[in-house]
mmCIF entry with sequence, helices, sheets and N, C-alpha, C, O atoms, coordinates in Angstrom:
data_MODEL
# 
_entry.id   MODEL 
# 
_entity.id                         1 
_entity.type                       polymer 
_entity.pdbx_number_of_molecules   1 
# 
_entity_poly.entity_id                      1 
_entity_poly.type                           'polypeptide(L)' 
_entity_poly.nstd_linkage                   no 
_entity_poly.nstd_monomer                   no 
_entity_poly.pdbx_seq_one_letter_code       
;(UNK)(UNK)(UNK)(UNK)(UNK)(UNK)(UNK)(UNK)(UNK)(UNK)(UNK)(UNK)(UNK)(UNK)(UNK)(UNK)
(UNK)(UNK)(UNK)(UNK)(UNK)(UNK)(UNK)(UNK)(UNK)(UNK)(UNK)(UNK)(UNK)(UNK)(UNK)(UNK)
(UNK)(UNK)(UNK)(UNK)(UNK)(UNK)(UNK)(UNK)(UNK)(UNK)(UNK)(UNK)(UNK)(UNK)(UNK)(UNK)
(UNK)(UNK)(UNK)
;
_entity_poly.pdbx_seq_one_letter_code_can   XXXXXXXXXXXXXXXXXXXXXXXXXXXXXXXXXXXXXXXXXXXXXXXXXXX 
_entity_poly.pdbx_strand_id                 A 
# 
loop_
_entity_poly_seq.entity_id 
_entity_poly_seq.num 
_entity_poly_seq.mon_id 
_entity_poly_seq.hetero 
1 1  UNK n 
1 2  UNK n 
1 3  UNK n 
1 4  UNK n 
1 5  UNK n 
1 6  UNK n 
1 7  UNK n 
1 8  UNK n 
1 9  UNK n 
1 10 UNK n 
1 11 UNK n 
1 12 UNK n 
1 13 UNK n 
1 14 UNK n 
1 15 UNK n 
1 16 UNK n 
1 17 UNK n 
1 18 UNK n 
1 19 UNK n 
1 20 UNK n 
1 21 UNK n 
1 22 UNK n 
1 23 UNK n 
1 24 UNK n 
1 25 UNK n 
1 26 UNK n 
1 27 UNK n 
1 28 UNK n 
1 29 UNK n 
1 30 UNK n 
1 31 UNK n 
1 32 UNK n 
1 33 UNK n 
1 34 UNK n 
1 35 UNK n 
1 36 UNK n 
1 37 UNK n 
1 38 UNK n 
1 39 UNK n 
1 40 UNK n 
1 41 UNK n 
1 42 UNK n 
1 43 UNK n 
1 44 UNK n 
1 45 UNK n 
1 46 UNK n 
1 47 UNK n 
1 48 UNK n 
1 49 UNK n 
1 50 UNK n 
1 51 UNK n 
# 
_struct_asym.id          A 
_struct_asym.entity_id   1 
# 
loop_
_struct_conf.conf_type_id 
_struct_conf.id 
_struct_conf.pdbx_PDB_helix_id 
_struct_conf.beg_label_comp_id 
_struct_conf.beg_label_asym_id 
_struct_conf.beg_label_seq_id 
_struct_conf.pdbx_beg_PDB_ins_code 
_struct_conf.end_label_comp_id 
_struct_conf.end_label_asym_id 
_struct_conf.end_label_seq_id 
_struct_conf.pdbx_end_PDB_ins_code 
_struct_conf.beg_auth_comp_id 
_struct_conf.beg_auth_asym_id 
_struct_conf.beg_auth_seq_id 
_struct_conf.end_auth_comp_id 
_struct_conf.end_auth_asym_id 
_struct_conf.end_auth_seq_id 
_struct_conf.pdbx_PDB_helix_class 
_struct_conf.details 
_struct_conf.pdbx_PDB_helix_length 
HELX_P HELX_P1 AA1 UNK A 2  ? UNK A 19 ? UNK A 2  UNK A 19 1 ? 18 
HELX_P HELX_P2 AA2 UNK A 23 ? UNK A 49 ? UNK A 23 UNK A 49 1 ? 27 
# 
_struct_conf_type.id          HELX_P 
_struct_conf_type.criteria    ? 
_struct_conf_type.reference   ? 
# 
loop_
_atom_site.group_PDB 
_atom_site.id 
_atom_site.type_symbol 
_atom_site.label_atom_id 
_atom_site.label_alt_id 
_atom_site.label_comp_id 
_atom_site.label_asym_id 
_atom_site.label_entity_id 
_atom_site.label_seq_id 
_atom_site.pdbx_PDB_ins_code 
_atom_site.Cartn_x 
_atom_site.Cartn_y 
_atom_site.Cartn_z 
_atom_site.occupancy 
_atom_site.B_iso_or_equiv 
_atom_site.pdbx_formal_charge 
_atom_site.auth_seq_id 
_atom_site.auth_comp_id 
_atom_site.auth_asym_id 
_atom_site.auth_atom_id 
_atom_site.pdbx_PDB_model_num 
ATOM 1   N N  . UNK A 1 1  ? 46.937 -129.625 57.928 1.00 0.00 ? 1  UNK A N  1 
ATOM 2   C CA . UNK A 1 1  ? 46.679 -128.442 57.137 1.00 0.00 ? 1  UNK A CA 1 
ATOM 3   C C  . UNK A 1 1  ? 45.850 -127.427 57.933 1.00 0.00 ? 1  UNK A C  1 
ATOM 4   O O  . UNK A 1 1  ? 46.162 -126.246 57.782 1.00 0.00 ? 1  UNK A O  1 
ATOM 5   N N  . UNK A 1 2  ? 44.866 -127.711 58.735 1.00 0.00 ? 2  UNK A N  1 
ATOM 6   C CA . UNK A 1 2  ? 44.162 -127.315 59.740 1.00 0.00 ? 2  UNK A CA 1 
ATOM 7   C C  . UNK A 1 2  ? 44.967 -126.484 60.321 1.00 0.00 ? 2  UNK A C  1 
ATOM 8   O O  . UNK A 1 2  ? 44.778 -125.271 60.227 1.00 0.00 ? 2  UNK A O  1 
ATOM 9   N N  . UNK A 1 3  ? 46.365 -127.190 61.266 1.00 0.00 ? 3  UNK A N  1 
ATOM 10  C CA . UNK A 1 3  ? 46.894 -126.416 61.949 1.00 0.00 ? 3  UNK A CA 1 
ATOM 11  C C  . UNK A 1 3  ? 47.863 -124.962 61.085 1.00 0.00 ? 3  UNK A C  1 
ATOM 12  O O  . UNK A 1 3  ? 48.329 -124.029 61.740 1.00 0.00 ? 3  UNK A O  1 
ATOM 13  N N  . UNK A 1 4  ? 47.973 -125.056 59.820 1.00 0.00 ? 4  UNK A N  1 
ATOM 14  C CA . UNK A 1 4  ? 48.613 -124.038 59.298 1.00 0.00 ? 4  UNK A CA 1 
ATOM 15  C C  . UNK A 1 4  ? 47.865 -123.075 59.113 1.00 0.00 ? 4  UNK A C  1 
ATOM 16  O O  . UNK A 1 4  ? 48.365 -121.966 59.299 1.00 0.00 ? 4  UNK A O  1 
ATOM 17  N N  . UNK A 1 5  ? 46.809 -123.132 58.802 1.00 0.00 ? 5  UNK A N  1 
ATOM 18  C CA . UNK A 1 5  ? 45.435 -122.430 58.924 1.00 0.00 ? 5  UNK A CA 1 
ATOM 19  C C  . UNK A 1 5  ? 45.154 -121.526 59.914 1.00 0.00 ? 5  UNK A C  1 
ATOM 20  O O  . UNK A 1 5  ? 44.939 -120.325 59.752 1.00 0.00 ? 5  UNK A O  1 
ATOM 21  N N  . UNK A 1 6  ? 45.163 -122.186 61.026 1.00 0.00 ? 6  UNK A N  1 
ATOM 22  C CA . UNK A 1 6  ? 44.959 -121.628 62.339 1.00 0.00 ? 6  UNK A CA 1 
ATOM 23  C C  . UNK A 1 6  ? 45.698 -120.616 62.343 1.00 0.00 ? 6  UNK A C  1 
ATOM 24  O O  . UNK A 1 6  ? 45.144 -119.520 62.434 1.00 0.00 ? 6  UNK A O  1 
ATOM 25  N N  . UNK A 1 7  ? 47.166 -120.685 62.247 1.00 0.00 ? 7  UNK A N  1 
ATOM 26  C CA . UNK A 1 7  ? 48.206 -120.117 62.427 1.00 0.00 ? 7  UNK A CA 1 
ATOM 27  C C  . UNK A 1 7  ? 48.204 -118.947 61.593 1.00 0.00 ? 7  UNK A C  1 
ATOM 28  O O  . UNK A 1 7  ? 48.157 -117.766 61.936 1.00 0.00 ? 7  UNK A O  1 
ATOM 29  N N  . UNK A 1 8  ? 48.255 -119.396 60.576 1.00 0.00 ? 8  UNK A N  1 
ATOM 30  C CA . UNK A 1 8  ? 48.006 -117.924 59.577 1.00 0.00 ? 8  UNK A CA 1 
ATOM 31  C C  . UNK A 1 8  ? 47.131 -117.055 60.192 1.00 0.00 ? 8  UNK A C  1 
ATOM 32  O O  . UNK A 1 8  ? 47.454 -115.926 60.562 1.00 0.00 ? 8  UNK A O  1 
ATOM 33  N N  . UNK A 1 9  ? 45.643 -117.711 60.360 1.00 0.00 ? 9  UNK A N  1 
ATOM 34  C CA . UNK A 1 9  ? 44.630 -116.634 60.605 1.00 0.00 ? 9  UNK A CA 1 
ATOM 35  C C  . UNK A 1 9  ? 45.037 -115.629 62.012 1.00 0.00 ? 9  UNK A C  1 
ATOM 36  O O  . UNK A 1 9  ? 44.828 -114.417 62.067 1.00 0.00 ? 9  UNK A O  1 
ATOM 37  N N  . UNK A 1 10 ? 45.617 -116.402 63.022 1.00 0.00 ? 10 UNK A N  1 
ATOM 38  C CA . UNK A 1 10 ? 46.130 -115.606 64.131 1.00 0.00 ? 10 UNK A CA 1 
ATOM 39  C C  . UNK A 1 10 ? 47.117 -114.604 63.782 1.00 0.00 ? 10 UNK A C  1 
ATOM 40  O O  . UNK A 1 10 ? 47.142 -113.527 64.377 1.00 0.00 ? 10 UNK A O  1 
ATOM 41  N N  . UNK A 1 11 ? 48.046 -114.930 62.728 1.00 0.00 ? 11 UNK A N  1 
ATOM 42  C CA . UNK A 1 11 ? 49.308 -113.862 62.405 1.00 0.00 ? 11 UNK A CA 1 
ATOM 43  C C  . UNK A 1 11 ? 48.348 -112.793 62.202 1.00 0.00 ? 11 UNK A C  1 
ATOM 44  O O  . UNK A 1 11 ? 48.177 -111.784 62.887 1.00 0.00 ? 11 UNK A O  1 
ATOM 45  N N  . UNK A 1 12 ? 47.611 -113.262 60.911 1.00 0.00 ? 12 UNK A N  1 
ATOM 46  C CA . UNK A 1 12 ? 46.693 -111.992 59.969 1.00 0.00 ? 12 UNK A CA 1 
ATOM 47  C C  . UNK A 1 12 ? 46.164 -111.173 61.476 1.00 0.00 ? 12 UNK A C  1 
ATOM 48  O O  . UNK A 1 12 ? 46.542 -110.036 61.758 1.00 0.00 ? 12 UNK A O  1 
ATOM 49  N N  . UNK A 1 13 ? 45.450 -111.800 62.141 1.00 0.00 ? 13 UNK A N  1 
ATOM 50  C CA . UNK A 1 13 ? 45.012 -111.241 62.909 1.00 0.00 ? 13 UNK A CA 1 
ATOM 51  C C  . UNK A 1 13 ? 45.671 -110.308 64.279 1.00 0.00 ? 13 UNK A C  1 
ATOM 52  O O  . UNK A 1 13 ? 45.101 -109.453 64.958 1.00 0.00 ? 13 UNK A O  1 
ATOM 53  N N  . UNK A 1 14 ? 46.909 -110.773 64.367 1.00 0.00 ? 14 UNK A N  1 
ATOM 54  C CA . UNK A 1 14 ? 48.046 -110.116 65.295 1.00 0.00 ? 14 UNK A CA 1 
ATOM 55  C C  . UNK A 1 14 ? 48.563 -108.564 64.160 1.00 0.00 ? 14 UNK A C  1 
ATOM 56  O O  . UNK A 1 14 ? 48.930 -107.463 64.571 1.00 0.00 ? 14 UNK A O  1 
ATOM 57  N N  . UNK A 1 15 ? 48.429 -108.971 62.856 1.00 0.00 ? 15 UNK A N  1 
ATOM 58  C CA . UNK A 1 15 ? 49.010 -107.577 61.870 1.00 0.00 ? 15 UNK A CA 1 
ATOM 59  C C  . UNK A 1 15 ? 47.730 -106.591 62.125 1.00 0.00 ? 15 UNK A C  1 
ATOM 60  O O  . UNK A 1 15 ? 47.947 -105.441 62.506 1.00 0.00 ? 15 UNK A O  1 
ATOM 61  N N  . UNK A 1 16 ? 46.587 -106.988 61.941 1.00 0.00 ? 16 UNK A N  1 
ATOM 62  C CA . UNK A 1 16 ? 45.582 -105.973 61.995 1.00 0.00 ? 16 UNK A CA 1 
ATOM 63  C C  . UNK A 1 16 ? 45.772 -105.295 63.263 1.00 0.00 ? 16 UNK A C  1 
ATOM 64  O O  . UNK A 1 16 ? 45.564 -104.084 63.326 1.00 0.00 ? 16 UNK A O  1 
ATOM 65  N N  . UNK A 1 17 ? 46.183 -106.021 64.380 1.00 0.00 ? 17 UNK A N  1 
ATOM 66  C CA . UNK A 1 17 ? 46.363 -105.144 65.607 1.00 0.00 ? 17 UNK A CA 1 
ATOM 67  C C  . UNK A 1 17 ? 47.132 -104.849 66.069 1.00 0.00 ? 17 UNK A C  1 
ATOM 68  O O  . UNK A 1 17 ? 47.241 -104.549 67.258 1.00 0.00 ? 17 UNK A O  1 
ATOM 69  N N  . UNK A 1 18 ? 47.946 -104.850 65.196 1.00 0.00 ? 18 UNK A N  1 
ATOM 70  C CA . UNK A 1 18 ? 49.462 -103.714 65.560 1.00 0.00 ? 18 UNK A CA 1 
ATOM 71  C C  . UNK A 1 18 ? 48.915 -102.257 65.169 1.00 0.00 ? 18 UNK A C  1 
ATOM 72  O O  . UNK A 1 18 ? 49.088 -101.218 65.807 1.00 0.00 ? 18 UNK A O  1 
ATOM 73  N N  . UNK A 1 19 ? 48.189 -102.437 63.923 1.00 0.00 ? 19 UNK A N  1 
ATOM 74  C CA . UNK A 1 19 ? 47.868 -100.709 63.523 1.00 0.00 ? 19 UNK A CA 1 
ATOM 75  C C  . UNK A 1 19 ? 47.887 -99.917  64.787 1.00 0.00 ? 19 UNK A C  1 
ATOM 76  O O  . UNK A 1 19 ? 48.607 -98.952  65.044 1.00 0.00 ? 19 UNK A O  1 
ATOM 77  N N  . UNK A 1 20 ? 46.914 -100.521 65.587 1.00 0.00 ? 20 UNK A N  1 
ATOM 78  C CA . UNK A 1 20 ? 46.252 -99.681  67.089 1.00 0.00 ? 20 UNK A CA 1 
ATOM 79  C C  . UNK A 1 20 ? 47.562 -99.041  67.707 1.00 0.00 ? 20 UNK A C  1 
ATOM 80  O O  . UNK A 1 20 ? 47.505 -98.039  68.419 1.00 0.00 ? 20 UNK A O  1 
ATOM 81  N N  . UNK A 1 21 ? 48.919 -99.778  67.342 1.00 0.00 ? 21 UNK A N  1 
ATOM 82  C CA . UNK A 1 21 ? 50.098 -99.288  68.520 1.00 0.00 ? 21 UNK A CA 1 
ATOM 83  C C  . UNK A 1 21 ? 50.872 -98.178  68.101 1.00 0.00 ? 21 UNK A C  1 
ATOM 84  O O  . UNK A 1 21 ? 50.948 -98.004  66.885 1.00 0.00 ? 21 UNK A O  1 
ATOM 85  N N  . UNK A 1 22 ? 51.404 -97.469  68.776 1.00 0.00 ? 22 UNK A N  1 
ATOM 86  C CA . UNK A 1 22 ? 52.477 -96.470  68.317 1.00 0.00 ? 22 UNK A CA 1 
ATOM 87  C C  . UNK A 1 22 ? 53.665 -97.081  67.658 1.00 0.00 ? 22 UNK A C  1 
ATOM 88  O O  . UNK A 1 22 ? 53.963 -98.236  67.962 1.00 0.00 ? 22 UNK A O  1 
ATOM 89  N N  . UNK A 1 23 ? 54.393 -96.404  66.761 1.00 0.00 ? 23 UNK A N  1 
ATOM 90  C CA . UNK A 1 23 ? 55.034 -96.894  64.959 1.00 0.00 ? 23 UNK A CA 1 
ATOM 91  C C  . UNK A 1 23 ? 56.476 -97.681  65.708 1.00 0.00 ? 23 UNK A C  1 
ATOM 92  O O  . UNK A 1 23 ? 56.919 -98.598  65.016 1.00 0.00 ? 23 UNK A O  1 
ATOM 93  N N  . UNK A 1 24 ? 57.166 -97.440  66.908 1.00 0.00 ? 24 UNK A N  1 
ATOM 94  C CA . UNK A 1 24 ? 58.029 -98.028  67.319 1.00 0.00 ? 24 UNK A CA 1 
ATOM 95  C C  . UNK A 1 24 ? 57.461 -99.352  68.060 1.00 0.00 ? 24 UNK A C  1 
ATOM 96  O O  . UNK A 1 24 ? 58.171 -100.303 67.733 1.00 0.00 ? 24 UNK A O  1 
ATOM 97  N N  . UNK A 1 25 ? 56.640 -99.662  68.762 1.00 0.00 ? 25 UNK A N  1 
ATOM 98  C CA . UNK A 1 25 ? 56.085 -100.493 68.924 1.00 0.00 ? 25 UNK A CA 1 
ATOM 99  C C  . UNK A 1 25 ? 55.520 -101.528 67.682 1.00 0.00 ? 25 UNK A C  1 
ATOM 100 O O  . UNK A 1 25 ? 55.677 -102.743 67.801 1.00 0.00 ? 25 UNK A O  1 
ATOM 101 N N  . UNK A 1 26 ? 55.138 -101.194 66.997 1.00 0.00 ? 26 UNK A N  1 
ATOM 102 C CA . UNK A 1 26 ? 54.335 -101.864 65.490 1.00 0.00 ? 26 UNK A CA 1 
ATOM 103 C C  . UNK A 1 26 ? 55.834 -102.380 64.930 1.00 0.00 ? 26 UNK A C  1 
ATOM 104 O O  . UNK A 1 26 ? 56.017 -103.537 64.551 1.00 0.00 ? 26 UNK A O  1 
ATOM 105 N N  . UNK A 1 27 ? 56.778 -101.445 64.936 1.00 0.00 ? 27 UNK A N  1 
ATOM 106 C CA . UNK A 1 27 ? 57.977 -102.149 63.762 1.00 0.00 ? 27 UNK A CA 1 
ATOM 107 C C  . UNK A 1 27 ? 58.840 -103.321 64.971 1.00 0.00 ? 27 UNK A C  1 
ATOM 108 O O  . UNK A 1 27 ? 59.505 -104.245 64.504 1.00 0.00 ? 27 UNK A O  1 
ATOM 109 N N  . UNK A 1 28 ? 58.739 -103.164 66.244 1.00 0.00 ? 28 UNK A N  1 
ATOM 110 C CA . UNK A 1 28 ? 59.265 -104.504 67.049 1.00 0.00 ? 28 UNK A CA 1 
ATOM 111 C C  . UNK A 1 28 ? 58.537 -105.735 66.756 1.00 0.00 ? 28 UNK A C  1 
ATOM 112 O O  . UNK A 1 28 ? 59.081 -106.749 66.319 1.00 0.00 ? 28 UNK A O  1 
ATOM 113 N N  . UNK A 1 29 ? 56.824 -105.575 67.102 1.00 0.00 ? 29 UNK A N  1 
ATOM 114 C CA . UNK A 1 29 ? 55.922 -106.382 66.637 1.00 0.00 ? 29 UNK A CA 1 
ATOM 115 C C  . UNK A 1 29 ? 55.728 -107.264 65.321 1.00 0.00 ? 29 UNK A C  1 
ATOM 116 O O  . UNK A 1 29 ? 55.520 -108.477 65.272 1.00 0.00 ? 29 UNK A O  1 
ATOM 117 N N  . UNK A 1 30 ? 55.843 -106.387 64.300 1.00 0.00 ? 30 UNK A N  1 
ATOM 118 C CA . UNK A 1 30 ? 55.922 -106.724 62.898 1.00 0.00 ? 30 UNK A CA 1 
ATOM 119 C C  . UNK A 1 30 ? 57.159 -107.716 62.840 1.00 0.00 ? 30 UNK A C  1 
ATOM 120 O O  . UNK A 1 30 ? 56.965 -108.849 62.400 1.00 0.00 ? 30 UNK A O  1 
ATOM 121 N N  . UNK A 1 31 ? 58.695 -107.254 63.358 1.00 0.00 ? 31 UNK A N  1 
ATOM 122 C CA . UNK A 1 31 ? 59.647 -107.696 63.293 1.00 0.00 ? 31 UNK A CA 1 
ATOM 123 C C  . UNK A 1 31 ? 59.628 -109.454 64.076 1.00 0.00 ? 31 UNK A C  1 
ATOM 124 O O  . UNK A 1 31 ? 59.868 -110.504 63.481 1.00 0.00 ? 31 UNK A O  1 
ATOM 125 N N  . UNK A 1 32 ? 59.340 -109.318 65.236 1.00 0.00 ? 32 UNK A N  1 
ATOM 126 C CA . UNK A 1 32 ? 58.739 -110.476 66.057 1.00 0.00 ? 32 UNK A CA 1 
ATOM 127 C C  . UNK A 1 32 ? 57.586 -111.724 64.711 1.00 0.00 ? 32 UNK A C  1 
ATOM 128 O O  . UNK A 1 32 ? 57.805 -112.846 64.255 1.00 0.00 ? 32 UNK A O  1 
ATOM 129 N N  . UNK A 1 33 ? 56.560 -110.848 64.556 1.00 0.00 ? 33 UNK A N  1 
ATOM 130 C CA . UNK A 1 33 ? 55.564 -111.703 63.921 1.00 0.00 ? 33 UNK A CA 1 
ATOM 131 C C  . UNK A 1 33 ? 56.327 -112.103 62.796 1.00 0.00 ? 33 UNK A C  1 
ATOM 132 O O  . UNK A 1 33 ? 56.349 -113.323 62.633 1.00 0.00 ? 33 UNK A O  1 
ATOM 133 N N  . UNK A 1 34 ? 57.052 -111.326 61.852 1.00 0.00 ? 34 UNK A N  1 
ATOM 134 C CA . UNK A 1 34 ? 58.054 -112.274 60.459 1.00 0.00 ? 34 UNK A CA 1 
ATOM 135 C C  . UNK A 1 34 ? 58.780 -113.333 61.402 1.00 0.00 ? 34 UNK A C  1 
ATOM 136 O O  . UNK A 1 34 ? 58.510 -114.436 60.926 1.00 0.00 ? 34 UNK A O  1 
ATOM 137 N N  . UNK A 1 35 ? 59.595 -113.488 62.544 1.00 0.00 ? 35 UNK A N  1 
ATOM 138 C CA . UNK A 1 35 ? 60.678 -114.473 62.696 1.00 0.00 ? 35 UNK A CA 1 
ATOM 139 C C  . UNK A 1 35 ? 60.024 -115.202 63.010 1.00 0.00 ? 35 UNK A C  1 
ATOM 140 O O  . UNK A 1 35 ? 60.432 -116.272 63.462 1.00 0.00 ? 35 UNK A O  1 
ATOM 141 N N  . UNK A 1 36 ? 58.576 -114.863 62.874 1.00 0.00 ? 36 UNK A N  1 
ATOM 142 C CA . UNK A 1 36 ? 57.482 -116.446 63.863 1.00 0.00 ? 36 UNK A CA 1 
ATOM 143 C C  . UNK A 1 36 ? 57.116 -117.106 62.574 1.00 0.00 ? 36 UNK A C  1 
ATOM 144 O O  . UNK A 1 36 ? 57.587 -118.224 62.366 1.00 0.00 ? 36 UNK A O  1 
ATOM 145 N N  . UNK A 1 37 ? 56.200 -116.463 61.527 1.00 0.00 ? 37 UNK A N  1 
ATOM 146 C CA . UNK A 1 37 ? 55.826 -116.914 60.656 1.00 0.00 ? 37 UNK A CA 1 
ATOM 147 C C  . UNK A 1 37 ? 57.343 -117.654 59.333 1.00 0.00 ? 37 UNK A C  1 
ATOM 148 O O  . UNK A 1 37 ? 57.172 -118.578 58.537 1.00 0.00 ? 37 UNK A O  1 
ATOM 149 N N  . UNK A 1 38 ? 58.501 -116.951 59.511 1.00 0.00 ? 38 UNK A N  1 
ATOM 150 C CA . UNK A 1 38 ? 59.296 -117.810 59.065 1.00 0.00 ? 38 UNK A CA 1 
ATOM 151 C C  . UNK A 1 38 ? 59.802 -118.746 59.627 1.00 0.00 ? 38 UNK A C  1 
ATOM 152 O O  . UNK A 1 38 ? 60.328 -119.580 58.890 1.00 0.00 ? 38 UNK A O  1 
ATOM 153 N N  . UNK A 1 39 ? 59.851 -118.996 61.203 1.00 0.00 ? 39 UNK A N  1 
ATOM 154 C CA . UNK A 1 39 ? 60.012 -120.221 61.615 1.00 0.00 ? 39 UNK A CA 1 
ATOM 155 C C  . UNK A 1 39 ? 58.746 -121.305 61.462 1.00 0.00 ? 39 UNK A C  1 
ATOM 156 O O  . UNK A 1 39 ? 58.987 -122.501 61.293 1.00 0.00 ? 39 UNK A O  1 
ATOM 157 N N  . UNK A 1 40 ? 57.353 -120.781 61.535 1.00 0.00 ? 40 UNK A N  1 
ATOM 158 C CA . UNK A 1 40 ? 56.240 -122.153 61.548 1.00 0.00 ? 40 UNK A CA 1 
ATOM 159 C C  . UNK A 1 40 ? 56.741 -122.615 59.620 1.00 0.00 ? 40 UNK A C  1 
ATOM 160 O O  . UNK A 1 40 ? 56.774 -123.774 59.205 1.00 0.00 ? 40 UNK A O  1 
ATOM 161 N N  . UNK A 1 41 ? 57.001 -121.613 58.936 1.00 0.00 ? 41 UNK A N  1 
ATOM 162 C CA . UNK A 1 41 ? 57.096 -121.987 57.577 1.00 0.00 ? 41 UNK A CA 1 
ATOM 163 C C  . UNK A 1 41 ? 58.648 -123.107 57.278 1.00 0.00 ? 41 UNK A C  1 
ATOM 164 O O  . UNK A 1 41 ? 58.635 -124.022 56.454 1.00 0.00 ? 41 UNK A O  1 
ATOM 165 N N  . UNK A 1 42 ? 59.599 -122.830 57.957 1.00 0.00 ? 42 UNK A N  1 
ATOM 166 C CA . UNK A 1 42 ? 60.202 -123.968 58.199 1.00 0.00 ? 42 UNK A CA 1 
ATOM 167 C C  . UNK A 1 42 ? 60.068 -124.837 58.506 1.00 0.00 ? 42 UNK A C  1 
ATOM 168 O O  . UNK A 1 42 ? 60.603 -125.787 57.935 1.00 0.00 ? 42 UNK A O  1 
ATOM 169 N N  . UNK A 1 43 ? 59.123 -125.016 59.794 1.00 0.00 ? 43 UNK A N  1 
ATOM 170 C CA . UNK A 1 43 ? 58.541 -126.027 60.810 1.00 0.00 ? 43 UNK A CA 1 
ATOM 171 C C  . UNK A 1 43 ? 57.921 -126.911 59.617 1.00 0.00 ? 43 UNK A C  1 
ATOM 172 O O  . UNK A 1 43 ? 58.074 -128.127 59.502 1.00 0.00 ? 43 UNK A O  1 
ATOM 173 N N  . UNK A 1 44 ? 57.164 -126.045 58.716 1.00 0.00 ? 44 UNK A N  1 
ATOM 174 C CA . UNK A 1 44 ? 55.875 -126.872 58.311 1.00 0.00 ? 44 UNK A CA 1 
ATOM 175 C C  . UNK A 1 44 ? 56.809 -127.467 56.834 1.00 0.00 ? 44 UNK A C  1 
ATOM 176 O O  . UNK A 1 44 ? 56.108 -128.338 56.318 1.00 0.00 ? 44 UNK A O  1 
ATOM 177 N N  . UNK A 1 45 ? 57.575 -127.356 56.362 1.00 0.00 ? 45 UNK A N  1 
ATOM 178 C CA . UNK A 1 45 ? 58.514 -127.899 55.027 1.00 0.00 ? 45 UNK A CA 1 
ATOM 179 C C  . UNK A 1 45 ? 59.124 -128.574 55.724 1.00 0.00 ? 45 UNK A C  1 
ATOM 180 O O  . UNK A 1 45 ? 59.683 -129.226 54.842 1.00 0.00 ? 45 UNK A O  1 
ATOM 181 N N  . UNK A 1 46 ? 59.545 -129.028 56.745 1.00 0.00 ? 46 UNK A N  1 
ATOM 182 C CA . UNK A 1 46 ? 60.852 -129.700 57.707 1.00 0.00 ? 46 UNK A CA 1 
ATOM 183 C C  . UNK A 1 46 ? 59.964 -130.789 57.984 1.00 0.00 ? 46 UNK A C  1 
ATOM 184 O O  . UNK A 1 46 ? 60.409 -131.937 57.978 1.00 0.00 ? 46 UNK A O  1 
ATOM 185 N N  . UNK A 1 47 ? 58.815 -130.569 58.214 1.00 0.00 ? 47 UNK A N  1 
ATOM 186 C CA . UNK A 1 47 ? 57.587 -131.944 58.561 1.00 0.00 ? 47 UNK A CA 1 
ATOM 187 C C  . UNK A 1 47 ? 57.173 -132.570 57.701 1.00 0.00 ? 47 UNK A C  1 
ATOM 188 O O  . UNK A 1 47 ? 56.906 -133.763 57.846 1.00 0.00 ? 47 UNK A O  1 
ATOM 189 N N  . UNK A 1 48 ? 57.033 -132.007 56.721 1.00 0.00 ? 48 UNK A N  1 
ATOM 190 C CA . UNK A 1 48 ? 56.386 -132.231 54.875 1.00 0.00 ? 48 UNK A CA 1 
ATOM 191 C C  . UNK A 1 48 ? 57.570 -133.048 54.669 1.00 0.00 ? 48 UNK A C  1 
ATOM 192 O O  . UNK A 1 48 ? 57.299 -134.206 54.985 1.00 0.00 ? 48 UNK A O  1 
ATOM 193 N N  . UNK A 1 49 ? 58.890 -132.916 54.230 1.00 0.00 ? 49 UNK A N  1 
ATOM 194 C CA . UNK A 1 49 ? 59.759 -133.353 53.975 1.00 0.00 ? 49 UNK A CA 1 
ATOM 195 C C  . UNK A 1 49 ? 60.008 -134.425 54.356 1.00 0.00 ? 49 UNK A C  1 
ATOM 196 O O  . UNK A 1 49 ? 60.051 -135.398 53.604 1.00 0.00 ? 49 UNK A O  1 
ATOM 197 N N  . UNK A 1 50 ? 60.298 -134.485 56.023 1.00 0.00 ? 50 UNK A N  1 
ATOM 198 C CA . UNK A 1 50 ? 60.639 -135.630 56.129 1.00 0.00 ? 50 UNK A CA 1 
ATOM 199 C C  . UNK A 1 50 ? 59.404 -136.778 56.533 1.00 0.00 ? 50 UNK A C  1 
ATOM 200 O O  . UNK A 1 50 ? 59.756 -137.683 57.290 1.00 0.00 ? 50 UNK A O  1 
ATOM 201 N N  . UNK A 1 51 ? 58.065 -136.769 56.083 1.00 0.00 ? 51 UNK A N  1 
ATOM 202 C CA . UNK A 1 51 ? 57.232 -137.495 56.758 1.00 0.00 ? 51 UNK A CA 1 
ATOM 203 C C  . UNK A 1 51 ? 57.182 -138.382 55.612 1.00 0.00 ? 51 UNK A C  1 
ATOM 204 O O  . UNK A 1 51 ? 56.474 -139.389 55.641 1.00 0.00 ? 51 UNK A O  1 
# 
């Protein structure tokens, strides 16, 4: 649970610092950070599941 934790707090913390970038840059970023956070969220139901 620890490690989901971690993870979140780094996303949260990767969104706050996109603001800083110019708006084409921020919407690649943003786009990048969803396919991450929906893959650890698979990761983490795919582990739950089958453990």
């Amino acid at each position: 649970m620890l490690k989901i934790a971690v993870i979140i707090a780094l996303l949260l913390l990767a969104f706050i610092a996109v603001k800083y970038l110019n708006e084409t840059q921020q919407k690649t970023i943003i786009k990048l950070l969803l396919v991450v956070l929906g893959g650890v969220t698979l990761l983490f139901l795919g582990s739950e599941l089958f453990r």
